[in-house]
Backbone bond lengths (Angstrom), bond angles and torsions (degrees), N, CA, C in turn:
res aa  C-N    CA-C-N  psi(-1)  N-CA   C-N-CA  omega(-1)  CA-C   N-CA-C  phi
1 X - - - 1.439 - - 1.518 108.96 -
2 X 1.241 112.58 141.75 1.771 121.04 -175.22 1.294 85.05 -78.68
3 X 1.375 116.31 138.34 1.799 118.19 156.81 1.653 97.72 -78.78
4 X 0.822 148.98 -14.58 1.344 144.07 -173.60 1.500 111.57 -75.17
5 X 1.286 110.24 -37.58 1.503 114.26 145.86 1.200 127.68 -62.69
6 X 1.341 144.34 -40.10 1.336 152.87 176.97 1.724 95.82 -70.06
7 X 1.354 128.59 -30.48 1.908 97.40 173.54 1.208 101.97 -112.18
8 X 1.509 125.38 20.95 1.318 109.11 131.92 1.375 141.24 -115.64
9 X 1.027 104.54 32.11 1.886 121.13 169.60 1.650 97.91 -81.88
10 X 1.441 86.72 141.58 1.927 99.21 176.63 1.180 104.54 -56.34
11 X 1.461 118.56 139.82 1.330 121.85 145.15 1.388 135.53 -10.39
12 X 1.240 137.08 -27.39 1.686 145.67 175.42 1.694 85.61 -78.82
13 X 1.677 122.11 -56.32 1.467 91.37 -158.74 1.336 135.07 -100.29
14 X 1.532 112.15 14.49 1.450 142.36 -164.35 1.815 89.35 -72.39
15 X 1.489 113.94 -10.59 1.741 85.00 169.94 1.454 105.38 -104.41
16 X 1.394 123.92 -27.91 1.640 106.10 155.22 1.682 135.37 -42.54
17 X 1.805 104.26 -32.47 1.192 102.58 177.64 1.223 101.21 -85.20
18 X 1.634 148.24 -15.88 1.060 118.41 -174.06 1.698 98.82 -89.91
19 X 1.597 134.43 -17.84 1.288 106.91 -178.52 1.855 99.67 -95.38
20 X 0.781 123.16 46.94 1.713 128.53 150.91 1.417 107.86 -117.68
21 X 1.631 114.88 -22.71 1.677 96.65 -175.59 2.084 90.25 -84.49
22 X 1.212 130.41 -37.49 1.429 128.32 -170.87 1.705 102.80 -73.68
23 X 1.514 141.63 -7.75 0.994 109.09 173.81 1.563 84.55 -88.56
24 X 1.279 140.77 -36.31 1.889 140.51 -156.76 1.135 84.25 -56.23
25 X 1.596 140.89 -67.62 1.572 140.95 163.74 1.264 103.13 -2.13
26 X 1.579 126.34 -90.04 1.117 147.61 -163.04 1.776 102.02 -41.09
27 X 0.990 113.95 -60.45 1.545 127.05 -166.88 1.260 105.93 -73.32
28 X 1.327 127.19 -19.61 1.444 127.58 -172.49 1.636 116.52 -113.47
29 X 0.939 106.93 -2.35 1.595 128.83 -165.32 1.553 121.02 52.61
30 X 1.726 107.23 -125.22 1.441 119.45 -174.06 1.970 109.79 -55.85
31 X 1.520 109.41 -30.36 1.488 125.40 171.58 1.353 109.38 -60.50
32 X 0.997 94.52 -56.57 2.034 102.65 -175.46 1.833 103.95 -76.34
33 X 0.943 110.59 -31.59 1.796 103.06 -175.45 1.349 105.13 -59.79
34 X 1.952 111.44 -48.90 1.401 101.73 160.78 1.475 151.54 -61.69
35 X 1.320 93.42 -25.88 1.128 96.04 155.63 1.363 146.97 -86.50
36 X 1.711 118.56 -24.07 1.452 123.53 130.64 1.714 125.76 -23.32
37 X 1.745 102.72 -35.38 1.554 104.64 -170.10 1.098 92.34 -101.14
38 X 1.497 167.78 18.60 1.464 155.31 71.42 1.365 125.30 -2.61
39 X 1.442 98.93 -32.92 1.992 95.74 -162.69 1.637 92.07 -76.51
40 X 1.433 82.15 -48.34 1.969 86.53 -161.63 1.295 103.65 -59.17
41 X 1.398 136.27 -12.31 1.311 134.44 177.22 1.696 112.26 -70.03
42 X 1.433 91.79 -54.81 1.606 111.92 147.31 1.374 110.68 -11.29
43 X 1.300 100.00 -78.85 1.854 120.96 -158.56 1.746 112.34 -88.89
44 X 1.651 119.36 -11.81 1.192 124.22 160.45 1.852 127.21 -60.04
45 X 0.717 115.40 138.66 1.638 136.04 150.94 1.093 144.99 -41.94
46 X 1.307 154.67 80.87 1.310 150.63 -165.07 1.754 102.24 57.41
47 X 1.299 92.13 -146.92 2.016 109.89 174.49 1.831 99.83 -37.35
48 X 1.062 115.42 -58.01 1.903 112.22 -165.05 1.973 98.62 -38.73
49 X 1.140 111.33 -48.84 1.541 87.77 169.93 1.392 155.28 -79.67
50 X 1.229 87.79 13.61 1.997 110.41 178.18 1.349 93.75 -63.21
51 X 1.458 136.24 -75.17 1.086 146.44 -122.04 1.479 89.94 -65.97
52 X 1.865 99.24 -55.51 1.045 111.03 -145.70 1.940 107.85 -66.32
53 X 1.354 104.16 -20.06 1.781 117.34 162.16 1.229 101.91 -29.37
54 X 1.492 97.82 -72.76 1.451 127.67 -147.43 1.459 102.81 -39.52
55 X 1.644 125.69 -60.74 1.264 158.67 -75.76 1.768 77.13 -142.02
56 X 1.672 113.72 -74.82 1.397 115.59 174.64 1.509 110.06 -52.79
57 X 1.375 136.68 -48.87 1.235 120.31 -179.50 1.311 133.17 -54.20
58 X 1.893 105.02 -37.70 1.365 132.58 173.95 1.766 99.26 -57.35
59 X 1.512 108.51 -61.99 1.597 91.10 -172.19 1.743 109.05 -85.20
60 X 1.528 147.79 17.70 0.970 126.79 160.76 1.709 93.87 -110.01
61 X 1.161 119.51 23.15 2.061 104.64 149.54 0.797 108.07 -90.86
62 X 1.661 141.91 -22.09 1.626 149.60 156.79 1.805 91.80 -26.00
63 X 1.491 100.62 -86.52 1.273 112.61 -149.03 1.655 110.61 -80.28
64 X 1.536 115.14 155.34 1.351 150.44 168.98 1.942 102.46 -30.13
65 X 1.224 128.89 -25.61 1.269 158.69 -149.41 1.365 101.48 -85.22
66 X 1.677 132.93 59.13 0.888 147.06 -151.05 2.162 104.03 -81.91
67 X 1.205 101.42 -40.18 1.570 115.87 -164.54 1.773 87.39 -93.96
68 X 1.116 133.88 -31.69 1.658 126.82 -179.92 1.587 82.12 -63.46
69 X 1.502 122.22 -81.07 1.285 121.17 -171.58 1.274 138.26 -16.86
70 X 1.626 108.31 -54.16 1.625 114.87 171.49 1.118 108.87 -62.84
71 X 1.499 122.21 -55.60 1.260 136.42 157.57 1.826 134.71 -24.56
72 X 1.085 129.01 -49.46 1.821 124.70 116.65 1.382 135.17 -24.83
73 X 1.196 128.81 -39.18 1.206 132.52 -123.73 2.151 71.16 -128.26
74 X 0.978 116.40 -43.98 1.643 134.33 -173.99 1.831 91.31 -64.86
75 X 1.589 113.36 -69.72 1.288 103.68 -165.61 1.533 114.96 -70.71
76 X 1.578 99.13 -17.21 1.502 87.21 -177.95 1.490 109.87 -81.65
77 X 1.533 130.63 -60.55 1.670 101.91 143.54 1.450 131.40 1.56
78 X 0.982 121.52 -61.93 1.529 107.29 174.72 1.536 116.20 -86.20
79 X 0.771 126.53 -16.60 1.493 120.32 165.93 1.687 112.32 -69.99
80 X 1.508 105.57 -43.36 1.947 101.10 167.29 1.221 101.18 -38.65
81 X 1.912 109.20 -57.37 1.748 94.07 -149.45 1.226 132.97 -70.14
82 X 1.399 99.69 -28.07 1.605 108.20 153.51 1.001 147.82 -105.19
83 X 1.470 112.67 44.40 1.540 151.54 115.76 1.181 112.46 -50.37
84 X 1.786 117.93 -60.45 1.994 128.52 167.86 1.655 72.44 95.34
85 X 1.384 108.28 51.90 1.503 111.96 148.56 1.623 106.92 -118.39
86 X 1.602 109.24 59.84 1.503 119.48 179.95 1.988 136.64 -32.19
87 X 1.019 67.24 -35.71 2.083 101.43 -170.56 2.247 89.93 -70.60
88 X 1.549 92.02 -96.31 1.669 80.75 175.28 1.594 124.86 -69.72
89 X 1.213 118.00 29.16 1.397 125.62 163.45 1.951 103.50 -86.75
90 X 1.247 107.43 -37.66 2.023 122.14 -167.09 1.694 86.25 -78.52
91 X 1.415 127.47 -38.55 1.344 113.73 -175.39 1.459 108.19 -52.92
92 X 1.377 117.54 -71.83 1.293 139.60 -136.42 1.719 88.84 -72.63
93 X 1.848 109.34 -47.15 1.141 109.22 -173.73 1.518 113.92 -70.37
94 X 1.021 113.33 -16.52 2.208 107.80 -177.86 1.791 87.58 -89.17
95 X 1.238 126.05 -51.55 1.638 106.43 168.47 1.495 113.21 -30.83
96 X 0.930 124.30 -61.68 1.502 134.91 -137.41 1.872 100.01 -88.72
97 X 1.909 110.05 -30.33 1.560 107.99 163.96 1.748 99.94 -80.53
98 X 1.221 137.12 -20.24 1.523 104.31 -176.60 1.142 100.32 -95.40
99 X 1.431 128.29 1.13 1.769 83.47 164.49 1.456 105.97 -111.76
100 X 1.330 143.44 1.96 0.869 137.32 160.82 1.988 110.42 -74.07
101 X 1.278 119.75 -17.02 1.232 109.14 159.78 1.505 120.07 -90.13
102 X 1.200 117.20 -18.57 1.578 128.30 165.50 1.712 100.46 -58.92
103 X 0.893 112.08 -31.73 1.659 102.75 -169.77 1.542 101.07 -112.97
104 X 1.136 121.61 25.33 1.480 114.92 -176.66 1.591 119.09 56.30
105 X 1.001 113.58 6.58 1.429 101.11 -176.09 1.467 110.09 -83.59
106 X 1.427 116.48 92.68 1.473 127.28 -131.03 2.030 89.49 -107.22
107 X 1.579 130.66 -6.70 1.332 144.86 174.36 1.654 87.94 -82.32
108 X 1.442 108.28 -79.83 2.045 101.23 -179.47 1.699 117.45 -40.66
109 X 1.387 98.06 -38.37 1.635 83.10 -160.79 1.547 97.16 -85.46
110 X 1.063 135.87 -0.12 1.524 149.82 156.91 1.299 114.46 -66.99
111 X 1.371 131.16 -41.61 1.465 133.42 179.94 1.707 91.11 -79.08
112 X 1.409 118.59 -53.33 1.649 111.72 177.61 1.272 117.39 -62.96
113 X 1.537 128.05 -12.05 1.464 115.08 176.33 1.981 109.54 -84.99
114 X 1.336 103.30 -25.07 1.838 117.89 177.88 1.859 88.88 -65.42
115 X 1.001 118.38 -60.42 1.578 117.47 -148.79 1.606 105.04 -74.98
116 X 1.604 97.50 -22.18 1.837 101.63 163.54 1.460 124.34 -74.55
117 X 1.677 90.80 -12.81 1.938 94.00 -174.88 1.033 106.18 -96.71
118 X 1.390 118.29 -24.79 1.619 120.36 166.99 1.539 127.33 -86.06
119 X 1.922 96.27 11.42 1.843 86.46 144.86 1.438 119.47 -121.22
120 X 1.351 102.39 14.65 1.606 118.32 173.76 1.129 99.13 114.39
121 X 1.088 153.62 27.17 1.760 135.50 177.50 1.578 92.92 -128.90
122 X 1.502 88.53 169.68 1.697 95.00 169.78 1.249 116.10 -128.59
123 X 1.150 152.35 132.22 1.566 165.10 150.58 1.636 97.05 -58.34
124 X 1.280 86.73 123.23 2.180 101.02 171.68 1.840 92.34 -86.12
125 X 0.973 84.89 158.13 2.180 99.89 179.21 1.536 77.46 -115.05
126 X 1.571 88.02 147.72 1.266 140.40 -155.57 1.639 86.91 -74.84
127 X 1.444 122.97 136.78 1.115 111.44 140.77 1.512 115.80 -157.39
128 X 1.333 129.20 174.50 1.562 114.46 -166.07 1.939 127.17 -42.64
129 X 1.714 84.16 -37.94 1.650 80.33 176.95 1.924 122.86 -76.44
130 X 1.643 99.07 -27.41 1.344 97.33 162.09 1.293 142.70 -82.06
131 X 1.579 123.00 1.26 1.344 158.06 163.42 1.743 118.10 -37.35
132 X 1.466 92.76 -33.97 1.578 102.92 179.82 1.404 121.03 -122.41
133 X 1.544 122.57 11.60 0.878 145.19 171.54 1.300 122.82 -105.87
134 X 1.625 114.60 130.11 1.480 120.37 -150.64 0.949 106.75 -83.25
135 X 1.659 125.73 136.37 1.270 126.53 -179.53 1.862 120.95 -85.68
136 X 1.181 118.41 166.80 1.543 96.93 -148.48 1.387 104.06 -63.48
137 X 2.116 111.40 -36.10 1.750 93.04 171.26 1.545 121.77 -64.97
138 X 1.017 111.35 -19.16 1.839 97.22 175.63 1.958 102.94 -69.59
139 X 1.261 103.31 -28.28 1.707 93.53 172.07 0.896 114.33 -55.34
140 X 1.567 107.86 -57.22 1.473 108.51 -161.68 1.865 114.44 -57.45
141 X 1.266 105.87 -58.82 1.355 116.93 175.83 1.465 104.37 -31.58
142 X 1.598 110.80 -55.29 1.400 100.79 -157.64 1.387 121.53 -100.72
143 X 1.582 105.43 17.38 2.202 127.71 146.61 1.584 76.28 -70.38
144 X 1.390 133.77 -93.32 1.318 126.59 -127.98 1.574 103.34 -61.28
145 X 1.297 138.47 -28.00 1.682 128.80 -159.26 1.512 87.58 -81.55
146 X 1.857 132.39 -48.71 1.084 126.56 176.13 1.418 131.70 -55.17
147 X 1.590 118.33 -5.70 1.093 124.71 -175.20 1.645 84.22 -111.36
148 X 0.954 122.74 14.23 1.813 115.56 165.44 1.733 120.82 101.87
149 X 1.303 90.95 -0.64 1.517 101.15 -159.66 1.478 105.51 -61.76
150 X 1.311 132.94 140.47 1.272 129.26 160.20 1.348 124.02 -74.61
151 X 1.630 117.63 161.46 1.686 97.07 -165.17 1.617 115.36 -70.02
152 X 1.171 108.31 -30.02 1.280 124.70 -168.22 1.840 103.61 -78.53
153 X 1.241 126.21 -8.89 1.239 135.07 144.10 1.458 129.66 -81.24
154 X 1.619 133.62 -17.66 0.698 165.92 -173.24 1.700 90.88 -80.60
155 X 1.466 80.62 -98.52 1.740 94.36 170.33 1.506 119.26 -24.55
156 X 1.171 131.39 -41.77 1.648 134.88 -177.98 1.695 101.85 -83.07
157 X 1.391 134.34 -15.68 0.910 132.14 -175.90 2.136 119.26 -90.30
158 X 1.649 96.80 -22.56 1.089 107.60 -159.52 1.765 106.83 -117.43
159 X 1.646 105.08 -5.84 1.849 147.61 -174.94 1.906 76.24 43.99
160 X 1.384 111.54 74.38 1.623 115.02 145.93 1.878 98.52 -120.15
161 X 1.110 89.34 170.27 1.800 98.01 153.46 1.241 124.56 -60.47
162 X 1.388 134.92 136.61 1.426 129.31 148.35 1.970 106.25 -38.48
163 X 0.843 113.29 -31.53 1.509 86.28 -169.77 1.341 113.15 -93.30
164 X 1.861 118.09 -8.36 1.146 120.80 176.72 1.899 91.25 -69.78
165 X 0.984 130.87 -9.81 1.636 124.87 -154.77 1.386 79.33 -100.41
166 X 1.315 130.45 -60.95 1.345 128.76 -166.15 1.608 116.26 -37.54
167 X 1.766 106.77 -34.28 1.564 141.99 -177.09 1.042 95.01 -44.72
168 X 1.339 112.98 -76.80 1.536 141.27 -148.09 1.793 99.23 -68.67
169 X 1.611 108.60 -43.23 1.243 101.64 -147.80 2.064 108.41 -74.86
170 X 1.805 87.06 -31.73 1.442 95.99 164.35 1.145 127.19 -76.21
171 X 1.486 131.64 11.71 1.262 129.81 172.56 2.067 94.61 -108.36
172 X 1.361 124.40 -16.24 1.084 110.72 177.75 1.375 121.93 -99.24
173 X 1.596 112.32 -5.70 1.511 123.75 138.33 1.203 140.44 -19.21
174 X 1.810 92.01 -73.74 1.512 134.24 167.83 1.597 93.53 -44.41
175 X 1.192 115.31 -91.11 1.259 113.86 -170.82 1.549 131.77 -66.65
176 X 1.384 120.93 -7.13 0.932 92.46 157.34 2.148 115.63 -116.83
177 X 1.278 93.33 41.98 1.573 107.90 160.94 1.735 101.21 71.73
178 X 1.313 116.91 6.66 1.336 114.73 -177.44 1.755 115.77 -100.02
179 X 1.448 113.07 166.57 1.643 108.90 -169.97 1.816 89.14 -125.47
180 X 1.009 143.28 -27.09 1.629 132.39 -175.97 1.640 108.10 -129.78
181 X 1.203 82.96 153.11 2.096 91.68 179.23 1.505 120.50 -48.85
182 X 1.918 103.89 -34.08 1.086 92.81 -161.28 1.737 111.59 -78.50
183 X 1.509 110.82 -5.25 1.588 105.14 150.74 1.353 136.90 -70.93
184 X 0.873 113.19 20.74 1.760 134.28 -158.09 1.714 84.17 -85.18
185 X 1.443 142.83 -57.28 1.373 140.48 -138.95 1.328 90.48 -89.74
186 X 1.757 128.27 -35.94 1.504 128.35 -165.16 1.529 90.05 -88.97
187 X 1.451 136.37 -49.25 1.682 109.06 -165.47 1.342 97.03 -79.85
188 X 1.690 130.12 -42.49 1.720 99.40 179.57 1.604 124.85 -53.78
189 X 1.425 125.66 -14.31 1.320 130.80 -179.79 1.384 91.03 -68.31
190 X 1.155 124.25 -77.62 1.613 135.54 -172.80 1.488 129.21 -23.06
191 X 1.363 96.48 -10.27 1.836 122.13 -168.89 1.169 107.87 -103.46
């Protein structure tokens, strides 16, 4: 089920859609619980759906669930911005374009590059020469792991998951040709 349909169904049927998104939960397990805990964020009210962001993002950095992830990380972005909480609206939303441009999903990371321009920033589109070039959160992450940081400190510093850091950190590996942290200070010099 699209949650995008579920917050826009009238009011009378938003409790049918929420017990079809909790049995998909049920049937899908730890994947679907998070994403059940997205819908209702979806289907929440003012402040009651922060948490519940939080909560789905936290448990789909657990899981393999790469497109749920951006996908959280996308609506909760837009729920900052229209809050006109601009600042952690660019977090959630530059999460939510690299991995939807990491995976080509070149329609998402297009709806996330509009929703970045409409809090003032701009997202560059992907193209071969920028492909291997670190994007500023993979910088950032990968000053903080070289300065020792653990992910799960990392993660509390940047309010992603440790495993979204884990994401990032193996894609800045990849690119910058290294296998342990403690090369992290010699390939960011190298850049």
């Amino acid at each position: 089920m699209d949650t995008v349909t579920a917050k826009r169904a009238p009011s009378g049927q938003k409790a049918s859609v929420s017990d079809m998104v909790v049995v998909f939960s049920q049937v899908m397990g730890d994947p679907g619980t998070s994403i059940e805990t997205r819908s209702r964020a979806l289907l929440s009210d003012g402040n009651a759906a922060e948490p519940l962001y939080r909560e789905a993002i936290d448990r789909l950095g657990r899981t393999r669930v790469r497109a749920a992830l951006g996908r959280a990380h996308l609506l909760y972005g837009e729920w900052l911005r229209r809050e006109n909480r601009r600042t952690e609206a660019r977090e959630q939303l530059r999460t939510a374009h690299q991995v939807f441009a990491s995976m080509g999903a070149a329609a998402f990371a297009e709806r996330t590059r509009r929703e970045l321009l409409a809090t003032g920033e701009t997202a560059r589109k992907r193209t071969a020469e920028t492909g291997s070039q670190l994007t500023a959160q993979e910088t950032q992450i990968a000053r903080l792991a070289g300065d020792g940081l653990s992910n799960r400190q990392i993660g509390a510093r940047l309010f992603i998951s440790p495993r979204t850091v884990e994401y990032h950190l193996h894609k800045v590996f990849t690119k910058l040709g290294i296998s342990s942290r403690n090369q992290l200070h010699g390939g960011l010099a190298n850049r």
